[in-house]
N, CA, C, O and CB atoms as a CASP TS submission, in Angstrom:
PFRMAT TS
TARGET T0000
AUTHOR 0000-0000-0000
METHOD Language model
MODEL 1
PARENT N/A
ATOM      1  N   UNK     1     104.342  88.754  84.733  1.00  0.00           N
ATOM      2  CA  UNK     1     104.244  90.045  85.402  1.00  0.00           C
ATOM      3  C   UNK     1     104.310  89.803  86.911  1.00  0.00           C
ATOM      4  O   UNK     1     103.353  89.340  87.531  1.00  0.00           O
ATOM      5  CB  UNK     1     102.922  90.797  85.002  1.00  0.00           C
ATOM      6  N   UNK     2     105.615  90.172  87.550  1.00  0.00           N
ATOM      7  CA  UNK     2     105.516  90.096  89.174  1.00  0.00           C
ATOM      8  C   UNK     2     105.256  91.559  90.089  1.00  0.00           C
ATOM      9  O   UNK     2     105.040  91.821  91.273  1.00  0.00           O
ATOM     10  CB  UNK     2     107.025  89.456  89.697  1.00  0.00           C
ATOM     11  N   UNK     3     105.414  92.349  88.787  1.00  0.00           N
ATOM     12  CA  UNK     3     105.207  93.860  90.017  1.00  0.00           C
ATOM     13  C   UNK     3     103.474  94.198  89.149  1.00  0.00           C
ATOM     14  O   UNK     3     103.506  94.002  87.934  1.00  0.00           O
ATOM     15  CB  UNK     3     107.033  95.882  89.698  1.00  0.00           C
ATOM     16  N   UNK     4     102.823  94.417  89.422  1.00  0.00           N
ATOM     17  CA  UNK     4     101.522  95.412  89.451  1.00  0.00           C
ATOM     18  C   UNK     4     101.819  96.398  88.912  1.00  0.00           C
ATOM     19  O   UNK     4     102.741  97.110  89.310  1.00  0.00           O
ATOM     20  CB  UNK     4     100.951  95.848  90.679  1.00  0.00           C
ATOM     21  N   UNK     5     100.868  96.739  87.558  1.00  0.00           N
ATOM     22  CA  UNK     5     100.869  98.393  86.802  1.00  0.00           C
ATOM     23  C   UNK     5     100.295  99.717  87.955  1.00  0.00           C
ATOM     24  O   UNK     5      99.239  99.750  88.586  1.00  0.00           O
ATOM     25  CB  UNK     5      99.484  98.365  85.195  1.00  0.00           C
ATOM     26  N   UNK     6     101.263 100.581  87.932  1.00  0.00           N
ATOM     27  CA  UNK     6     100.478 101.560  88.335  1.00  0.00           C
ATOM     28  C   UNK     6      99.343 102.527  87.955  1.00  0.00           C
ATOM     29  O   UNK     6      99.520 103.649  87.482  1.00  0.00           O
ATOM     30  CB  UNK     6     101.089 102.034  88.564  1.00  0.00           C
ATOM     31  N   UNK     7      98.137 101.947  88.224  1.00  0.00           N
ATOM     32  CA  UNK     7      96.858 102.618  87.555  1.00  0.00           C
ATOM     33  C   UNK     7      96.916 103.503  88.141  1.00  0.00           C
ATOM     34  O   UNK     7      96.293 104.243  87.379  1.00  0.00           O
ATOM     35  CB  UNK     7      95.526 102.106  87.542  1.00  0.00           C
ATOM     36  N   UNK     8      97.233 104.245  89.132  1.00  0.00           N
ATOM     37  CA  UNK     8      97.018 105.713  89.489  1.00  0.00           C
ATOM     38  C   UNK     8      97.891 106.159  90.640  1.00  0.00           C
ATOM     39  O   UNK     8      98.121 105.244  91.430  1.00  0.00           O
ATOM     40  CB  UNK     8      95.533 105.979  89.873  1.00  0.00           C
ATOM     41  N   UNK     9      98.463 107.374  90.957  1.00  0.00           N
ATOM     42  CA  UNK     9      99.227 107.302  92.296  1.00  0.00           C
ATOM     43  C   UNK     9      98.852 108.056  93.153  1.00  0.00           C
ATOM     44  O   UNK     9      99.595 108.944  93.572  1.00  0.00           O
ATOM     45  CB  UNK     9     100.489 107.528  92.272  1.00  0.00           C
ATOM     46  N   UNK    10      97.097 107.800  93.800  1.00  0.00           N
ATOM     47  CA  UNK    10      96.337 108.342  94.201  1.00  0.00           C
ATOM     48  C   UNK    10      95.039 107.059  94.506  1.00  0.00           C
ATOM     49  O   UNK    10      94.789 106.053  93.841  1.00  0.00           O
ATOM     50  CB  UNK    10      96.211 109.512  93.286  1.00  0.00           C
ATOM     51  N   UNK    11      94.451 107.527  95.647  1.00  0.00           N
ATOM     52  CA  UNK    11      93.208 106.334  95.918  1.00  0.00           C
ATOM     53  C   UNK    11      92.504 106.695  95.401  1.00  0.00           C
ATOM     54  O   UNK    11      92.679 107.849  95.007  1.00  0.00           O
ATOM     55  CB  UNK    11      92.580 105.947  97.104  1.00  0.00           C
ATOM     56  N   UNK    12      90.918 105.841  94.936  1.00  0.00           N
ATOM     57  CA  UNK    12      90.062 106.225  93.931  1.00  0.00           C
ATOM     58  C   UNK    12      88.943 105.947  95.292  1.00  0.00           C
ATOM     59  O   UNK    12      88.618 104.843  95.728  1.00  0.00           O
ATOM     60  CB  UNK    12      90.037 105.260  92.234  1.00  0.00           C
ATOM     61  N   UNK    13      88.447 107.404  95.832  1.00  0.00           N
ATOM     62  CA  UNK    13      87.629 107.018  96.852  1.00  0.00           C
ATOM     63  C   UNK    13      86.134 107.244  96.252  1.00  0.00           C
ATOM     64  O   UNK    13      85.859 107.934  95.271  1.00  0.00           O
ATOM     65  CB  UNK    13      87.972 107.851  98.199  1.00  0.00           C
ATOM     66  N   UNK    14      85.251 106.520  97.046  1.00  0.00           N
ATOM     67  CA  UNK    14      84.242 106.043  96.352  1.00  0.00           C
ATOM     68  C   UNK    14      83.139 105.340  97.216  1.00  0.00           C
ATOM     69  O   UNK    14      83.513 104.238  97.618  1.00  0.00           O
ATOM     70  CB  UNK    14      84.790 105.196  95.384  1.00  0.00           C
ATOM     71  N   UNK    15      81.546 105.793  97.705  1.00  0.00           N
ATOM     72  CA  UNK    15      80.830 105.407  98.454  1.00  0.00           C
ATOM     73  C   UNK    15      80.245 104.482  97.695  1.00  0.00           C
ATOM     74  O   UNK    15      79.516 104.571  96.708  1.00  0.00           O
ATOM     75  CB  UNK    15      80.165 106.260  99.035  1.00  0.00           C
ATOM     76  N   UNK    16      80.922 103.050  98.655  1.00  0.00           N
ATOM     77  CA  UNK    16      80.163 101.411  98.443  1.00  0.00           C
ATOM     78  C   UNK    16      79.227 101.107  99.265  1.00  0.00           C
ATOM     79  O   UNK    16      79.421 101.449 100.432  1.00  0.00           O
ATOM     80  CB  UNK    16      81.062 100.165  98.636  1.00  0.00           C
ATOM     81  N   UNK    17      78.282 100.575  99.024  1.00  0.00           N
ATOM     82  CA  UNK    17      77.121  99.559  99.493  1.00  0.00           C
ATOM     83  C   UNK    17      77.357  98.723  99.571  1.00  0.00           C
ATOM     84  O   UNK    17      77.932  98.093  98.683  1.00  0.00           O
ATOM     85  CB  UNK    17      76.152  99.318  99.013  1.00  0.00           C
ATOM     86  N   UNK    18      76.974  98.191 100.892  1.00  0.00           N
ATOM     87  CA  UNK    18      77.767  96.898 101.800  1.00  0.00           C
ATOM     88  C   UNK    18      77.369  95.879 100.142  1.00  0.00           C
ATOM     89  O   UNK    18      76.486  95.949  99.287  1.00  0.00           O
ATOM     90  CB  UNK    18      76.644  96.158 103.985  1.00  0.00           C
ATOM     91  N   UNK    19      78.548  95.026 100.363  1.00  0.00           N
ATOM     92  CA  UNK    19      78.655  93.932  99.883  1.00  0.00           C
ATOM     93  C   UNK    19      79.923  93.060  99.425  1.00  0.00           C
ATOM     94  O   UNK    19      80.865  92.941 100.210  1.00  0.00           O
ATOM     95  CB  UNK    19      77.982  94.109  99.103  1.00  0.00           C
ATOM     96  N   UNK    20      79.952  92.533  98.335  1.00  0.00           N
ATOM     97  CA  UNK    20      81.214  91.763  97.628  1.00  0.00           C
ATOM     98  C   UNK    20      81.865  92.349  96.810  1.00  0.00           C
ATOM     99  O   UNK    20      81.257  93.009  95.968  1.00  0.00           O
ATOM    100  CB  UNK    20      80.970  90.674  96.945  1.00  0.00           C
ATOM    101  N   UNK    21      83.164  92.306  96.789  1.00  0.00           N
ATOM    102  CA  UNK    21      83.621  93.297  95.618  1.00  0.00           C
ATOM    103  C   UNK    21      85.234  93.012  95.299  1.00  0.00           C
ATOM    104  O   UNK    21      86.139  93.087  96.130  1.00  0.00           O
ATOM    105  CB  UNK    21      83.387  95.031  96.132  1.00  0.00           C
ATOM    106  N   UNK    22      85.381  92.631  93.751  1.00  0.00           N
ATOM    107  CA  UNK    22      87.038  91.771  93.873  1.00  0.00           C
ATOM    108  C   UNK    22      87.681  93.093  93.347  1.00  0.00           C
ATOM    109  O   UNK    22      87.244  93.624  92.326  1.00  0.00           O
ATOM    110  CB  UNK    22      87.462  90.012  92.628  1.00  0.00           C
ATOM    111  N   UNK    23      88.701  93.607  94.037  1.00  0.00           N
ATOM    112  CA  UNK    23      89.536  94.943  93.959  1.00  0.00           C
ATOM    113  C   UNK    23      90.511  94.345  92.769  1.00  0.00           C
ATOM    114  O   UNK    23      90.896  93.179  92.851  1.00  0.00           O
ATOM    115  CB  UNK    23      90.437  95.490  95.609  1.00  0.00           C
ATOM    116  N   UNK    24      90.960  95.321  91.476  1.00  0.00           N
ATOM    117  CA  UNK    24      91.885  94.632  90.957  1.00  0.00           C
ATOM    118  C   UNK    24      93.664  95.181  91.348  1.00  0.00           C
ATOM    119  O   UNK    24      94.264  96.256  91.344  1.00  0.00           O
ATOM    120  CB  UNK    24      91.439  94.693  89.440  1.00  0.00           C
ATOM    121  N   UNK    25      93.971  93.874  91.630  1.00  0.00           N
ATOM    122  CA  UNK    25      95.364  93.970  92.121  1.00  0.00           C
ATOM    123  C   UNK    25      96.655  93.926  91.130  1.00  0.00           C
ATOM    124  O   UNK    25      97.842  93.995  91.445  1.00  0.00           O
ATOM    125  CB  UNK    25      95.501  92.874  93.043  1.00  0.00           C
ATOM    126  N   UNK    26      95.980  93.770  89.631  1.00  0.00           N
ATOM    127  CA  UNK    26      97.453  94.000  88.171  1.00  0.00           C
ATOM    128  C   UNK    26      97.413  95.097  88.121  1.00  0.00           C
ATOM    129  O   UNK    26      98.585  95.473  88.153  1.00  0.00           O
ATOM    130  CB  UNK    26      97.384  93.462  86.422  1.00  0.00           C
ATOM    131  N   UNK    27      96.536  96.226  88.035  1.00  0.00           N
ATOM    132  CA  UNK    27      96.454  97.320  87.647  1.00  0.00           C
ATOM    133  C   UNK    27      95.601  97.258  86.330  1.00  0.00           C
ATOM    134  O   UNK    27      94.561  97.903  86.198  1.00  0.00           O
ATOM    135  CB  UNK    27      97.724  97.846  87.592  1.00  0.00           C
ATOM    136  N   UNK    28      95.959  96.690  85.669  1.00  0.00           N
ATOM    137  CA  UNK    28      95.572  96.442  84.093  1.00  0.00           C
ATOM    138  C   UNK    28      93.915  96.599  83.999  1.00  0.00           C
ATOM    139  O   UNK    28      93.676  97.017  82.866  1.00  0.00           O
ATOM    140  CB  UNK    28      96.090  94.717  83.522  1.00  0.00           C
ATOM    141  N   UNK    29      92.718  96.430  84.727  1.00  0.00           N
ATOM    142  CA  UNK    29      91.871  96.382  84.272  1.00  0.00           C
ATOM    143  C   UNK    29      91.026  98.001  84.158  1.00  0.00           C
ATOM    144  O   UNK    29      91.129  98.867  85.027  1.00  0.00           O
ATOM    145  CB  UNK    29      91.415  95.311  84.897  1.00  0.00           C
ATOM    146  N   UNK    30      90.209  98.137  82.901  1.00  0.00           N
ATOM    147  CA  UNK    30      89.898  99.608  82.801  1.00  0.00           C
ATOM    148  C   UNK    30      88.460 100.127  83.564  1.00  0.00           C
ATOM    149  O   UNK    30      87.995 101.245  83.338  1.00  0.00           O
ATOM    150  CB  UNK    30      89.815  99.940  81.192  1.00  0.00           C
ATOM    151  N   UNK    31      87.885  99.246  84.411  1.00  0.00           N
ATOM    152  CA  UNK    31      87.147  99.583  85.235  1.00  0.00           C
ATOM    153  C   UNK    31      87.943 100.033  86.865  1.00  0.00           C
ATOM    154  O   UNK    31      87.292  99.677  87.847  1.00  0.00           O
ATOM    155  CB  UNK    31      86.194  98.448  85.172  1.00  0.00           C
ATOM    156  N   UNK    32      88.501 100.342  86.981  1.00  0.00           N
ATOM    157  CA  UNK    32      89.612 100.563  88.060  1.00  0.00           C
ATOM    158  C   UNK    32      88.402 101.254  89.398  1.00  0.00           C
ATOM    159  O   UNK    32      87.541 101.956  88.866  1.00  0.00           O
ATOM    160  CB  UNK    32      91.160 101.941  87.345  1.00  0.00           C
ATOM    161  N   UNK    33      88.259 101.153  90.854  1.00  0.00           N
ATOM    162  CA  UNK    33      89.343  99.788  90.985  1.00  0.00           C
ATOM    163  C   UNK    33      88.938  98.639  91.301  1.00  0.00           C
ATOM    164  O   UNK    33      89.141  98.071  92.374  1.00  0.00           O
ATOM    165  CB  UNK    33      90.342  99.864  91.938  1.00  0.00           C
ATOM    166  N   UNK    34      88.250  98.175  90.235  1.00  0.00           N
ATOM    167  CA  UNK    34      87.138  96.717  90.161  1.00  0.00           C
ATOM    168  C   UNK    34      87.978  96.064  88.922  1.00  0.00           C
ATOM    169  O   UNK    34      88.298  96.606  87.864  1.00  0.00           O
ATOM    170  CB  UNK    34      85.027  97.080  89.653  1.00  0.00           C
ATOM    171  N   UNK    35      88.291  94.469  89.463  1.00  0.00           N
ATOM    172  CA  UNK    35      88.468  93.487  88.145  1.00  0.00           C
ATOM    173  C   UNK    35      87.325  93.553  87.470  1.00  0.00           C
ATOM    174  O   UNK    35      86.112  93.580  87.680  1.00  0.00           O
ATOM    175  CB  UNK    35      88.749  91.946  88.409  1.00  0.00           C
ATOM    176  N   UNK    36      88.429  93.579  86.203  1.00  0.00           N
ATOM    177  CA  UNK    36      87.513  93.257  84.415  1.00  0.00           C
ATOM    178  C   UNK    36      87.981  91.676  83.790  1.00  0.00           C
ATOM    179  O   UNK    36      87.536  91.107  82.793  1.00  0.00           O
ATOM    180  CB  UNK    36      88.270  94.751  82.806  1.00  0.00           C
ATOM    181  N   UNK    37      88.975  91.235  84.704  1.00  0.00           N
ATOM    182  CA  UNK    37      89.206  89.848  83.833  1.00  0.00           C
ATOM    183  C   UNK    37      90.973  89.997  82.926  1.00  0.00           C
ATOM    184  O   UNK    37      91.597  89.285  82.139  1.00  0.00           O
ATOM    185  CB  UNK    37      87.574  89.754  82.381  1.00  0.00           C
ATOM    186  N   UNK    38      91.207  91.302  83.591  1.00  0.00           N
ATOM    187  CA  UNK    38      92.270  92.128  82.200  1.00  0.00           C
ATOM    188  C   UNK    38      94.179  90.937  83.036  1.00  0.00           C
ATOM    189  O   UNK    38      95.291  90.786  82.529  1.00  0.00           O
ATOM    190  CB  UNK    38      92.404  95.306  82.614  1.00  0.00           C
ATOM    191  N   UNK    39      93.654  90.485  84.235  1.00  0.00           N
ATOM    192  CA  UNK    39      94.670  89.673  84.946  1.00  0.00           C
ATOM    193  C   UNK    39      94.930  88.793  84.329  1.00  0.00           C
ATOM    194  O   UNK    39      95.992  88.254  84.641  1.00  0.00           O
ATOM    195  CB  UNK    39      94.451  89.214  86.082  1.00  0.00           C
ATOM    196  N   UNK    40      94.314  88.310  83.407  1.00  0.00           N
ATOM    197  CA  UNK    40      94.513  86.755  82.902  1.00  0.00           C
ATOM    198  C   UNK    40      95.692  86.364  82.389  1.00  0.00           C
ATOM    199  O   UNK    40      95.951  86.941  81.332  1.00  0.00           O
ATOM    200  CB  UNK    40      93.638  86.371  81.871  1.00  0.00           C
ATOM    201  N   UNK    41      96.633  85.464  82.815  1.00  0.00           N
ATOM    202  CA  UNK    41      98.358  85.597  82.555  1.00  0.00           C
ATOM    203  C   UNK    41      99.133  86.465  82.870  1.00  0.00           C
ATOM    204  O   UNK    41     100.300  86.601  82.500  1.00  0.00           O
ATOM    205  CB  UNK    41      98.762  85.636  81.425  1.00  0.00           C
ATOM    206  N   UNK    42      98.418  87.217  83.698  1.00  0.00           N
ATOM    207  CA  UNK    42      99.339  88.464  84.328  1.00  0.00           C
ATOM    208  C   UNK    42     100.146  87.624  85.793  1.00  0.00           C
ATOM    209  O   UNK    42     101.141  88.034  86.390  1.00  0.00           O
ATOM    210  CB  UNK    42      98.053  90.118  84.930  1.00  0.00           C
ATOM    211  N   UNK    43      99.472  86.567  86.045  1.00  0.00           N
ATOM    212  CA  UNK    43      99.939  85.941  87.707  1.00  0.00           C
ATOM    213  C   UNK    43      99.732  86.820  89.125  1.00  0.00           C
ATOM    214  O   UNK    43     100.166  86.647  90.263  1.00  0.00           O
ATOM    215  CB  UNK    43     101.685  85.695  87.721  1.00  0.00           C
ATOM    216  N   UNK    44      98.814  87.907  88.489  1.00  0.00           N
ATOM    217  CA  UNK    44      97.760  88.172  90.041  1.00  0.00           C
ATOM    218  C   UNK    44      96.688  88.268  89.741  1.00  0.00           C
ATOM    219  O   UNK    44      96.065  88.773  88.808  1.00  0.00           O
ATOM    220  CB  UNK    44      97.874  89.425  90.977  1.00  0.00           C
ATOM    221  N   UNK    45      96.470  87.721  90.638  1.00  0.00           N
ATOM    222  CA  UNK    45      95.009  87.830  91.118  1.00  0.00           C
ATOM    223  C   UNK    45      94.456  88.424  91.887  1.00  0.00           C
ATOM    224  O   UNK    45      94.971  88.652  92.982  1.00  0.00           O
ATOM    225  CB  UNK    45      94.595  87.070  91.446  1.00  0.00           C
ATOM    226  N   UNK    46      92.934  88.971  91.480  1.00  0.00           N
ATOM    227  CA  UNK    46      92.345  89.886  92.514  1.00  0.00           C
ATOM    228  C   UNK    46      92.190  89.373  93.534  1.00  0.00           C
ATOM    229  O   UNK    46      92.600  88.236  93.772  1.00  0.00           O
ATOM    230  CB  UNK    46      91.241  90.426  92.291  1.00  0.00           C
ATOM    231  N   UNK    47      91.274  90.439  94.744  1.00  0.00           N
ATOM    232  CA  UNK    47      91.456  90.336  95.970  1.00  0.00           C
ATOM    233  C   UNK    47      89.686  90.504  96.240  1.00  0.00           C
ATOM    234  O   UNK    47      88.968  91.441  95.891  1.00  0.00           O
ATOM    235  CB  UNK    47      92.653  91.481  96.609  1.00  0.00           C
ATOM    236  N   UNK    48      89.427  89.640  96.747  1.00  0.00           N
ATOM    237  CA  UNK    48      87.792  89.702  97.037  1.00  0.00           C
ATOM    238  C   UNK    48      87.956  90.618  98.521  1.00  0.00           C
ATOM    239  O   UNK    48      88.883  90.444  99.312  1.00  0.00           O
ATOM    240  CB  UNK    48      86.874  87.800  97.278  1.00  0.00           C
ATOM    241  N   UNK    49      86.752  91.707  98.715  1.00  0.00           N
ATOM    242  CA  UNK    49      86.630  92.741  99.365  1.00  0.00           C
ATOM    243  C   UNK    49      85.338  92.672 100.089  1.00  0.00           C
ATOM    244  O   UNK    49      84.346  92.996  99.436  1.00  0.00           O
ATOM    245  CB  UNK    49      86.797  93.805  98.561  1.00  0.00           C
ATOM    246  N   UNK    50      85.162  92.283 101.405  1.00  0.00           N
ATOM    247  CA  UNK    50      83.871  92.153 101.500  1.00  0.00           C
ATOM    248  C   UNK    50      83.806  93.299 102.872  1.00  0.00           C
ATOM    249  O   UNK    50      84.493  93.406 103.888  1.00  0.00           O
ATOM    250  CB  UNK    50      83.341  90.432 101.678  1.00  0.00           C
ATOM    251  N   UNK    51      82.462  94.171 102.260  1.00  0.00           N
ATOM    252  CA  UNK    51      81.903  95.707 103.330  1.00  0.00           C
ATOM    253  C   UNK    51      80.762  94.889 103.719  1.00  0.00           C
ATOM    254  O   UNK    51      79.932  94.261 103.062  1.00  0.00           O
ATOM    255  CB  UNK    51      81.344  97.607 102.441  1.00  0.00           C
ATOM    256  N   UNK    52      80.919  95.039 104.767  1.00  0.00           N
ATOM    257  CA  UNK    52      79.406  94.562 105.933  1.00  0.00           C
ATOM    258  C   UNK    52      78.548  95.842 106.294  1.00  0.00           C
ATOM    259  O   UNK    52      77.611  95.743 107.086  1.00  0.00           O
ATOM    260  CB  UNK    52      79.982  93.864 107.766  1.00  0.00           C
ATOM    261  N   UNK    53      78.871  96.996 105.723  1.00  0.00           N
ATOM    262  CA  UNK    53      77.999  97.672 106.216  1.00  0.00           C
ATOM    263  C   UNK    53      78.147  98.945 104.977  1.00  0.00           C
ATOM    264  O   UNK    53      79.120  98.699 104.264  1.00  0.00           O
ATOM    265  CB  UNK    53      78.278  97.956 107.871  1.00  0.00           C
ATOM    266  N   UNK    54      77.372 100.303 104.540  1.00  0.00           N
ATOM    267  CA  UNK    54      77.453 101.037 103.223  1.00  0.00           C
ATOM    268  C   UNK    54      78.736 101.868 103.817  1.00  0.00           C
ATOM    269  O   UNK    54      78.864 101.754 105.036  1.00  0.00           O
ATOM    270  CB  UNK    54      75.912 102.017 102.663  1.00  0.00           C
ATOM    271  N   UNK    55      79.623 102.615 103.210  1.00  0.00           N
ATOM    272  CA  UNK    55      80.714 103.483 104.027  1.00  0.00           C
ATOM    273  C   UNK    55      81.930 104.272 102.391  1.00  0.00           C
ATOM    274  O   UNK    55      82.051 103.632 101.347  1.00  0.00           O
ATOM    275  CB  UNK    55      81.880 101.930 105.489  1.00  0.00           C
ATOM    276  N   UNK    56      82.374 105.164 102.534  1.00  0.00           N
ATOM    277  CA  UNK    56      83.121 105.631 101.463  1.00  0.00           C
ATOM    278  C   UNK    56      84.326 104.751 101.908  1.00  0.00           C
ATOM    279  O   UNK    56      84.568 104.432 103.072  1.00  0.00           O
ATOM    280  CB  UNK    56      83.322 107.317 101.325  1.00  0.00           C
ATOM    281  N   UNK    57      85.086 104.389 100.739  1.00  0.00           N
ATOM    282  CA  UNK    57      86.416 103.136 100.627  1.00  0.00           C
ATOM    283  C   UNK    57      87.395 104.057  99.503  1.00  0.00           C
ATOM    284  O   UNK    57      87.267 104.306  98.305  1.00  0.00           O
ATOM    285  CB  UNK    57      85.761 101.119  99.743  1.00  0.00           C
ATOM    286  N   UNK    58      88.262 104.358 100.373  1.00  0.00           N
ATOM    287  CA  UNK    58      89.821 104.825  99.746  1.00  0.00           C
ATOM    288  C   UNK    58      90.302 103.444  99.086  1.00  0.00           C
ATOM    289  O   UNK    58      91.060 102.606  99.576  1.00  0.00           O
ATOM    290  CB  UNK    58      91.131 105.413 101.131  1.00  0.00           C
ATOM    291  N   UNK    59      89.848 103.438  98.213  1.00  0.00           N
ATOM    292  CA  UNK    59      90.416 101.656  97.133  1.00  0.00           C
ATOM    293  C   UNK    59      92.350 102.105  96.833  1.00  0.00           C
ATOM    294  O   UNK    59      92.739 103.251  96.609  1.00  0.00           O
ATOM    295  CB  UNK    59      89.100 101.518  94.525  1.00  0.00           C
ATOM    296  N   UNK    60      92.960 101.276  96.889  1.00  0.00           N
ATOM    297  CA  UNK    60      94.148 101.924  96.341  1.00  0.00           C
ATOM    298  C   UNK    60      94.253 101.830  94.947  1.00  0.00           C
ATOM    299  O   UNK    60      93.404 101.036  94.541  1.00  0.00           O
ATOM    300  CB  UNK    60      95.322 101.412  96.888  1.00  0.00           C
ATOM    301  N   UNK    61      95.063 102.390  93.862  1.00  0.00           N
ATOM    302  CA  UNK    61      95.289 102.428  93.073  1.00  0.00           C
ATOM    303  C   UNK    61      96.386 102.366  92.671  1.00  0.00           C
ATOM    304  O   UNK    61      96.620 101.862  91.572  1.00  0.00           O
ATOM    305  CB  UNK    61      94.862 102.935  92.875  1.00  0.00           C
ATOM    306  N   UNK    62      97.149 102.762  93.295  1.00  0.00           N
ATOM    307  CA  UNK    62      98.894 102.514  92.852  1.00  0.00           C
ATOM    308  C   UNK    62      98.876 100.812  93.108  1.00  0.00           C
ATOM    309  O   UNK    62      99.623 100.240  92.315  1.00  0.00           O
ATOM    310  CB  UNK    62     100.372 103.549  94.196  1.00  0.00           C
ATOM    311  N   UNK    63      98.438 100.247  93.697  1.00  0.00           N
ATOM    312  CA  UNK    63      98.405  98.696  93.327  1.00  0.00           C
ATOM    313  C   UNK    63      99.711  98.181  94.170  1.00  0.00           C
ATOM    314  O   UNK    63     100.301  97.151  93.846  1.00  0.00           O
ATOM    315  CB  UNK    63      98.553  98.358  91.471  1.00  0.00           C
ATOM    316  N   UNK    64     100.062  98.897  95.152  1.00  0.00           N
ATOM    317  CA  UNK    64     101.404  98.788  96.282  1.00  0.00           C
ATOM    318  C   UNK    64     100.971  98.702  97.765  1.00  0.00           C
ATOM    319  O   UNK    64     101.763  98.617  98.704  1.00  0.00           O
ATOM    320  CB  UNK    64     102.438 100.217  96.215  1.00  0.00           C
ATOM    321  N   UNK    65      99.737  98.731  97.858  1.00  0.00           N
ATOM    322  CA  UNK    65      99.275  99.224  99.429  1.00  0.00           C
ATOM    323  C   UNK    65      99.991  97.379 100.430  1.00  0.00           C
ATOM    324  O   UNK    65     100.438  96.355  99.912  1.00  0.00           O
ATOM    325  CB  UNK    65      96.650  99.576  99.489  1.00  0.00           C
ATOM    326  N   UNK    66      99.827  97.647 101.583  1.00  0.00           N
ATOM    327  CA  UNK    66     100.028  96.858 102.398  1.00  0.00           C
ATOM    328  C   UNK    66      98.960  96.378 103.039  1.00  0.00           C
ATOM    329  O   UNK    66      99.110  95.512 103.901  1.00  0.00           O
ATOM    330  CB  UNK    66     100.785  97.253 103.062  1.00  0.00           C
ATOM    331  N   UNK    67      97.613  96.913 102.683  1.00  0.00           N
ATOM    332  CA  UNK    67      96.118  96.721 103.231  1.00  0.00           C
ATOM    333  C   UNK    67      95.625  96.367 102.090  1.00  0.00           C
ATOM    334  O   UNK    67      94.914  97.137 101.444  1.00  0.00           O
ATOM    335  CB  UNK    67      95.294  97.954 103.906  1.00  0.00           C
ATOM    336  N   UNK    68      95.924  95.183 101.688  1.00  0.00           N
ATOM    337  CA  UNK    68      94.800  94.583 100.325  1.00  0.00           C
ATOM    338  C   UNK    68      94.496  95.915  99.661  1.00  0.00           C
ATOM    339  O   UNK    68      95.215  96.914  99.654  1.00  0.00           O
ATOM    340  CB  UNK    68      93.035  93.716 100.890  1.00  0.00           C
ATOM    341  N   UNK    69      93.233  95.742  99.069  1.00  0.00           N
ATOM    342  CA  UNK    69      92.823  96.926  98.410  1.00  0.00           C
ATOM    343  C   UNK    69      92.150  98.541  98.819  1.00  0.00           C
ATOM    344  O   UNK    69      91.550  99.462  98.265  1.00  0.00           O
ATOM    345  CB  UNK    69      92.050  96.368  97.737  1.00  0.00           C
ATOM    346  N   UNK    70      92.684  98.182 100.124  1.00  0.00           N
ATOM    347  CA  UNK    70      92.114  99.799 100.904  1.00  0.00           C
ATOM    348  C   UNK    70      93.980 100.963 100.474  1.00  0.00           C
ATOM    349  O   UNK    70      95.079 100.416 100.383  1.00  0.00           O
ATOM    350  CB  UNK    70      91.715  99.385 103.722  1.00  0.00           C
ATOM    351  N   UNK    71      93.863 101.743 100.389  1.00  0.00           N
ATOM    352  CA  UNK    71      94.755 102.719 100.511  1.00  0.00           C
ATOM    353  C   UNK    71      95.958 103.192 101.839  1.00  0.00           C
ATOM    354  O   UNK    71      95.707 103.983 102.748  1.00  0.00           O
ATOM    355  CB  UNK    71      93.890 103.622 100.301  1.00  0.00           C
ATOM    356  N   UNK    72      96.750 102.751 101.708  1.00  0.00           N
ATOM    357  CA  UNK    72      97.929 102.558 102.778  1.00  0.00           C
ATOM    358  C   UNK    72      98.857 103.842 102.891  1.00  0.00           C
ATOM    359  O   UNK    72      99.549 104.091 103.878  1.00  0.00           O
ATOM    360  CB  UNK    72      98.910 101.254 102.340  1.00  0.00           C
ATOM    361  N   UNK    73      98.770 104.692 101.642  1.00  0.00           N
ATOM    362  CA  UNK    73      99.662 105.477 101.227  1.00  0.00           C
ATOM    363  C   UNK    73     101.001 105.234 100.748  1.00  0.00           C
ATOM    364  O   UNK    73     102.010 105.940 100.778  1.00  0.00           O
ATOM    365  CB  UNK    73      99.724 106.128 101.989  1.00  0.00           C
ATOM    366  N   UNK    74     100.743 103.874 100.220  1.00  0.00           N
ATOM    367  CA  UNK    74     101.660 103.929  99.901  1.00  0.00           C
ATOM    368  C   UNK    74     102.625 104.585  98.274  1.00  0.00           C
ATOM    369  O   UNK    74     103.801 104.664  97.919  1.00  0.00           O
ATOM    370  CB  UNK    74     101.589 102.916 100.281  1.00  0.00           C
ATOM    371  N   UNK    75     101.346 104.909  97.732  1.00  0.00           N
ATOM    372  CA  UNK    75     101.249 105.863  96.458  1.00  0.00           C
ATOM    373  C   UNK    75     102.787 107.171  96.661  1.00  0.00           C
ATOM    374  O   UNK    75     103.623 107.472  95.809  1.00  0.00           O
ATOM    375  CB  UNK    75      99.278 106.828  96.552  1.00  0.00           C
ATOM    376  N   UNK    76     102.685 107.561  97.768  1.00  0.00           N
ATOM    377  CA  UNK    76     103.400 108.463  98.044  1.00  0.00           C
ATOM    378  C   UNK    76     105.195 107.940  97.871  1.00  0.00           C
ATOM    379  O   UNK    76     106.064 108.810  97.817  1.00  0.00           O
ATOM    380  CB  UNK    76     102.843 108.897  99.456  1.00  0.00           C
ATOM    381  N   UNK    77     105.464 106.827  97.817  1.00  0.00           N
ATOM    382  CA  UNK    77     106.880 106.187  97.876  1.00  0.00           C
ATOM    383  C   UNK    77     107.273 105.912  96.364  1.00  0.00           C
ATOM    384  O   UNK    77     108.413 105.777  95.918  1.00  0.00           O
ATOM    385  CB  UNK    77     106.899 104.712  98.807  1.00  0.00           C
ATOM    386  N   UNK    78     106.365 105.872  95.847  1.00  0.00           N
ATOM    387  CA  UNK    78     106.165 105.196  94.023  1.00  0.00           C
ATOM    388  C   UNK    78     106.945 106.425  93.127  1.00  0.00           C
ATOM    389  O   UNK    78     107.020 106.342  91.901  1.00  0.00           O
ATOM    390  CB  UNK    78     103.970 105.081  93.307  1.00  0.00           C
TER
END
């Protein structure tokens, strides 16, 4: 798998508490938009996400952004 499933073509925004957090970048996993492990032989890998402080996070979901796992818009080109 070299292109990423599109789990949604829309950001999944969502108030995080500072911390660690691996965004999933196949699309495939059903906790979206947090890895479940669902990458395994897919040949991506998630993207560790680290918030230093609590704040709402536009996660992307179309799995195309140009900003790791924040929302680029790029949903809109898909």
């Amino acid at each position: 798998m070299s292109t990423p499933h599109i789990a949604q073509k829309s950001p999944l925004v969502k108030k995080m508490p500072a911390g660690t957090y691996w965004w999933c970048a196949c699309g495939l996993s059903t906790d979206q938009p947090f890895c479940d492990g669902s990458h395994k032989g897919s040949g991506i890998a998630p993207k560790k996400v680290e918030l230093a402080e609590d704040q709402t996070v536009a996660w992307c979901g179309c799995k195309h952004s140009g900003n790791g796992g924040f929302c680029d818009g790029s949903h809109k080109d898909l």
